[in-house]
C-alpha positions as MATLAB code, in Angstrom:
seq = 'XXXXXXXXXXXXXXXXXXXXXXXXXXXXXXXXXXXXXXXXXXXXXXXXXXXXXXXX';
ca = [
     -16.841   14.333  -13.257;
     -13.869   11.664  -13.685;
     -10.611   13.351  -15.194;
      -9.409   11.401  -18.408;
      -6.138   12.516  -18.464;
      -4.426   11.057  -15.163;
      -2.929    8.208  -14.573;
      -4.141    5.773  -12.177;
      -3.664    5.802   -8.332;
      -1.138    3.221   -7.552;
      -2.916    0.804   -4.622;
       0.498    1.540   -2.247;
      -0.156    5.243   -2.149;
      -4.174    3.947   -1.108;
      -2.727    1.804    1.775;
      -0.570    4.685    2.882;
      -3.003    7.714    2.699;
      -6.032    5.828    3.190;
      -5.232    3.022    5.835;
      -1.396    3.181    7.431;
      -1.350    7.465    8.407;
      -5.364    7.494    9.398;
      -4.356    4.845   11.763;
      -1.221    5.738   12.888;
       0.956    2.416   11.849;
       3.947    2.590   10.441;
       5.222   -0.048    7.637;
       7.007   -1.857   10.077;
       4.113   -2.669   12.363;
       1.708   -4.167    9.573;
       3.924   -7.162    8.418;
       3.892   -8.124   11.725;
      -0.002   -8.057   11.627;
      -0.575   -9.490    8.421;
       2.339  -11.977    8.820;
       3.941  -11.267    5.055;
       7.213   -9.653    4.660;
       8.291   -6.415    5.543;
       9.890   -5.901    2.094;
       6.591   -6.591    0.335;
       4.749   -3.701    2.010;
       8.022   -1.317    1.636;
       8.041   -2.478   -2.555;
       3.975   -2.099   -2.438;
       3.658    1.815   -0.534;
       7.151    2.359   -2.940;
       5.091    2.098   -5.920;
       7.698   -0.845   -7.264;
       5.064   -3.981   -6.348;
       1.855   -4.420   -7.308;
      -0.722   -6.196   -4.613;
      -0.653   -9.965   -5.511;
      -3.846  -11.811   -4.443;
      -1.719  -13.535   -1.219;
      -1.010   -9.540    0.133;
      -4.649   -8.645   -0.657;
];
């Protein structure tokens, strides 16, 4: 059963929980990776960004 009465998973806390700990990276490593600035995956896992269709 879905609750109703939560609010919605913000898709930073995803990357961290799901994607960044499981695989032991920190937020400093995946910029590098993805080549996008580090501030834009601090302001996504932050919860003050939302993912844009260029950090997708």
């Amino acid at each position: 059963m879905i609750p109703r009465n939560r609010p919605p998973t913000h898709p930073g806390e995803i990357l961290l929980h799901e994607f960044l700990e499981p695989m032991n990276l920190k937020q400093v490593a995946l910029p590098d990776k993805l080549h996008i600035p580090m501030q834009r995956i601090n302001t996504l896992v932050n919860g003050k960004r939302g993912v844009t269709a260029e950090s997708a």
